[in-house]
MIMAR-257812 format. One record per residue: x, y, z of N, C-alpha, C, CB in turn. Coordinates in steps of 0.05 Angstrom, whole numbers, padded with zeros to 5 digits, always signed. Glycine has a CB too. Layout:
XYZXYZXYZXYZ
...
END
This chain:
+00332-00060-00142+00304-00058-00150+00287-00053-00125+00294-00083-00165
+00269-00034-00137+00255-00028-00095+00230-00049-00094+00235+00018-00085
+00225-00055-00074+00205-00072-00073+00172-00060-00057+00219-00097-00058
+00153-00065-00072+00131-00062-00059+00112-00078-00053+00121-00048-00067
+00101-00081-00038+00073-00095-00016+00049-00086-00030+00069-00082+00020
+00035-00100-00049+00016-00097-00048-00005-00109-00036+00015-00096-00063
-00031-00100-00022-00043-00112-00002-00082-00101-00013-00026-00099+00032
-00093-00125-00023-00125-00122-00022-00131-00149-00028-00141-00101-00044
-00158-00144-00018-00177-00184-00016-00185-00177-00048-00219-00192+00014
-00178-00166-00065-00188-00169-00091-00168-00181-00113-00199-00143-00098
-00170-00208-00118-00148-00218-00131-00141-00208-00158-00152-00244-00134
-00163-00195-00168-00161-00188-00196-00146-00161-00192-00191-00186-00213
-00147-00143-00168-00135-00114-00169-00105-00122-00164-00149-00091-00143
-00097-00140-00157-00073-00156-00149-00067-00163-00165-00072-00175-00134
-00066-00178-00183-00057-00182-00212-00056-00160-00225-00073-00199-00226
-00068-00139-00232-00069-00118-00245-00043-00102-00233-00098-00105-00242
-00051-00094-00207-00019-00072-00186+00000-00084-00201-00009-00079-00143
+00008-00120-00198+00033-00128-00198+00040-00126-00232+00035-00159-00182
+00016-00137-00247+00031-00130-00284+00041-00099-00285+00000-00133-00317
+00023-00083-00281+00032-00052-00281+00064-00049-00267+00008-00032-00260
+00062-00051-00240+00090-00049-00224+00109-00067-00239+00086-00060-00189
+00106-00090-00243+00132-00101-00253+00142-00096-00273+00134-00122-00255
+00120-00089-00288+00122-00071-00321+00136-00050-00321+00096-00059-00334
+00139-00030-00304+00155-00020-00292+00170-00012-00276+00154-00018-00293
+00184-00034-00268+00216-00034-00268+00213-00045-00234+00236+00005-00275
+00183-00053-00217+00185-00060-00187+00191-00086-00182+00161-00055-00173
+00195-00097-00167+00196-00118-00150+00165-00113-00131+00229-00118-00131
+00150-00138-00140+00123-00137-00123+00117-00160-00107+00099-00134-00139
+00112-00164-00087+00094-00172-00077+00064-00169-00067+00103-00176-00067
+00054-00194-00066+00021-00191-00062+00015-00203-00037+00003-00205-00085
-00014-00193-00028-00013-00201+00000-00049-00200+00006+00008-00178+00020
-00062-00217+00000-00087-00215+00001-00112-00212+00020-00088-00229-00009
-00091-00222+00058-00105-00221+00073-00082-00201+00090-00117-00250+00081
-00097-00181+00098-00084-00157+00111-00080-00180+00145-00112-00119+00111
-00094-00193+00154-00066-00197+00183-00058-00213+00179-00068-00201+00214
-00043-00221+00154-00011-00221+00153+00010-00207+00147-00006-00235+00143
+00003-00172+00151+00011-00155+00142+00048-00147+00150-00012-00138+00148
+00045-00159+00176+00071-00157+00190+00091-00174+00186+00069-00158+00214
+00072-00194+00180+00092-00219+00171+00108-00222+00143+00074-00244+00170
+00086-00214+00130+00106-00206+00100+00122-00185+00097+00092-00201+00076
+00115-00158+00112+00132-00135+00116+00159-00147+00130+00116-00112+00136
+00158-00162+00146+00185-00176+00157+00201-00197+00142+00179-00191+00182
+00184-00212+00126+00189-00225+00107+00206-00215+00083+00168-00233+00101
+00189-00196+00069+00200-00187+00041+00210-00151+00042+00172-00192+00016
+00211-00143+00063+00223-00120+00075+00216-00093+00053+00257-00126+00080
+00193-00089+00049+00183-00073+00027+00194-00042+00028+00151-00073+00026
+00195-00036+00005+00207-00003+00010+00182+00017+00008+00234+00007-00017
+00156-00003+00002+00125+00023-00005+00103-00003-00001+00121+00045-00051
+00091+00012+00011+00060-00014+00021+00036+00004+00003+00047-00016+00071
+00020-00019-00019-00004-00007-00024-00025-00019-00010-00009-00006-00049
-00034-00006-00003-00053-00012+00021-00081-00007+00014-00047+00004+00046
-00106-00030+00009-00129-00019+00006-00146-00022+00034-00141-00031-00017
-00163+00003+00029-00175+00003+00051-00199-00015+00065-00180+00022+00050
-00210-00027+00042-00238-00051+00051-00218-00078+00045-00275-00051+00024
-00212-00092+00068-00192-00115+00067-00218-00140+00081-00158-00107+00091
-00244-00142+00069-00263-00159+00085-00265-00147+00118-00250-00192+00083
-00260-00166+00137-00261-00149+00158-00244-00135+00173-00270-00157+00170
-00230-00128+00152-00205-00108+00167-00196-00084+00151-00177-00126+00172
-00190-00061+00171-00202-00043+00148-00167-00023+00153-00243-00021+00157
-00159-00024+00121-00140-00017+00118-00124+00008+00130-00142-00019+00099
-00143+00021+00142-00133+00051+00158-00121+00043+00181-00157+00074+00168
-00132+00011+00199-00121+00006+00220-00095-00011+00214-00140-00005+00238
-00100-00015+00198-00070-00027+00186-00052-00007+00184-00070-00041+00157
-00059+00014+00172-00039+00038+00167-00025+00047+00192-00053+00064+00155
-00047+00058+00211-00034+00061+00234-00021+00050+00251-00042+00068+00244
-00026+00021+00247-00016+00002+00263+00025+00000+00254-00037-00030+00253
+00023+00001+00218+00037+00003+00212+00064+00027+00223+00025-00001+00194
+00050+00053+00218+00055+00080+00220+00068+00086+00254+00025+00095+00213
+00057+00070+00266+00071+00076+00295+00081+00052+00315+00051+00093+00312
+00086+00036+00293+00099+00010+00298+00129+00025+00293+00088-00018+00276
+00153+00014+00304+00181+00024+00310+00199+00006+00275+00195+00008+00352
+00194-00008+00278+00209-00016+00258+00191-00017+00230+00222-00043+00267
+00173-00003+00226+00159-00009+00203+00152+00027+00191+00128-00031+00212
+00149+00040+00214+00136+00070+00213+00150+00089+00191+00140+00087+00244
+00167+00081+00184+00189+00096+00160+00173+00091+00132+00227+00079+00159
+00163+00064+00126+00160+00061+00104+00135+00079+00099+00159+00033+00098
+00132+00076+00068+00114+00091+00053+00079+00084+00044+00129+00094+00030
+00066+00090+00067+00034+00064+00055+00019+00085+00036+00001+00051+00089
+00016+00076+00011-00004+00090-00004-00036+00073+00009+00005+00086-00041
-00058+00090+00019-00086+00076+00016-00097+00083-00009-00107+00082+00039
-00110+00057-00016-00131+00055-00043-00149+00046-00033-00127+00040-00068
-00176+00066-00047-00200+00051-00043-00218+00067-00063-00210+00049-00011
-00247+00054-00065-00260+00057-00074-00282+00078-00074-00262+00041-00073
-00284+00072-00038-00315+00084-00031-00305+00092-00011-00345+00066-00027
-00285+00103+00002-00271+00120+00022-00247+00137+00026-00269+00107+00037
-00247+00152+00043-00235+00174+00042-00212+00169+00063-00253+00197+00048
-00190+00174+00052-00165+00171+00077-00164+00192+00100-00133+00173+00063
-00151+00195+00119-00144+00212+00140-00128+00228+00133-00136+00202+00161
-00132+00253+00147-00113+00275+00137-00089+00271+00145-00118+00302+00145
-00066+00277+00124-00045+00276+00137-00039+00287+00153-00031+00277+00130
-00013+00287+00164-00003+00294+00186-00016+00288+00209+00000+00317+00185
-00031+00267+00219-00038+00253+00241-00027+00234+00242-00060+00249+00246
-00029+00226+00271-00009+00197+00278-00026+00178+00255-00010+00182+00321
-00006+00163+00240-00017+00136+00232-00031+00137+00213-00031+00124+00249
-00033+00167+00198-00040+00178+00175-00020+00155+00146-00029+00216+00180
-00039+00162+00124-00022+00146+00101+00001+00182+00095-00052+00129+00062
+00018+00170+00071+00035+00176+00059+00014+00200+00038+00051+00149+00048
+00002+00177+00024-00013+00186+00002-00035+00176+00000-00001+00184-00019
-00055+00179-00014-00073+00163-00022-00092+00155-00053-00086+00170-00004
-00102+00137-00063-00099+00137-00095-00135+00134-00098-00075+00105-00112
-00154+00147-00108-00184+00122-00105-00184+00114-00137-00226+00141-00094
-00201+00090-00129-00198+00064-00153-00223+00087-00165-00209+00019-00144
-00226+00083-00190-00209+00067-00207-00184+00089-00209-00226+00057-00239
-00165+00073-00211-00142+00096-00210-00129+00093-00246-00113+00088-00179
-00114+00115-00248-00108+00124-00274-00077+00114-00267-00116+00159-00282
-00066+00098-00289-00042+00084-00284-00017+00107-00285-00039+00060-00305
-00014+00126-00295+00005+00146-00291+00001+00159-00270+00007+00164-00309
-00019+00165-00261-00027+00177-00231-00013+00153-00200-00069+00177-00232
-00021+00135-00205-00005+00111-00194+00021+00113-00199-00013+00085-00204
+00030+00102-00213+00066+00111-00223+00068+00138-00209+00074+00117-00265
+00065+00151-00217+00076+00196-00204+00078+00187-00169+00033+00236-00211
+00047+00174-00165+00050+00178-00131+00071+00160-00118+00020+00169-00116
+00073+00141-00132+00083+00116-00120+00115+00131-00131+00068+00081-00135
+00124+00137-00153+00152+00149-00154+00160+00173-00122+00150+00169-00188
+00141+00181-00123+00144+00208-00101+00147+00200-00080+00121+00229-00098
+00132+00178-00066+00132+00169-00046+00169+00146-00045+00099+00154-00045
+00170+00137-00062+00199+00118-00062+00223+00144-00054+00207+00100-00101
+00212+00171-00076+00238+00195-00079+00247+00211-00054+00228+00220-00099
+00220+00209-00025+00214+00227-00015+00235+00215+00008+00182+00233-00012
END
């Protein structure tokens, strides 16, 4: 079963990721304060990080990159979600995978998040 990281200070979008994902067919975890982001990535060894971008005061793009050109983490797959912002283009260092804006459409979630596990 592949496992994913989900990561935002919004408990209710956290409950929602994980019924959807486990509903179909994921292994989830949740993670509500982004710096402990490394710790659970080491912990529960995720195969896709959803990543939102307003984490209170930490803002999920530097997580990405942090993630993204870190040696043992840079492989995995970070989708950013957000609301009221725009991700970085890919193909830059530390760029996301993909990115989803809320409110997001639950098949649109599923497709990206399949593509990103397939890729």
């Amino acid at each position: 079963m592949r496992r994913i990281l989900a990561v935002d200070d919004d408990k209710d979008i956290l409950d929602v990721l994980q019924f959807i994902l486990e509903d179909s067919g994921y292994e989830v975890e949740t993670l509500s304060d982004g710096h402990f982001l490394f710790e659970k990535i080491r912990e529960k060894n995720p195969d896709l990080i959803l990543l939102d971008i307003m984490l209170g005061n930490l803002d999920g793009r530097d997580l990405c990159k942090a993630v993204k050109s870190t040696v043992d983490t840079h492989e995995i797959p970070v989708i950013l979600i957000s609301a009221s912002h725009v991700a970085g283009s890919n193909g830059q260092i530390g760029a996301p995978d993909a990115f989803i804006a809320k409110p997001f459409d639950i098949d649109d979630l599923l497709n990206v998040i399949k593509g990103q596990l397939a890729a």
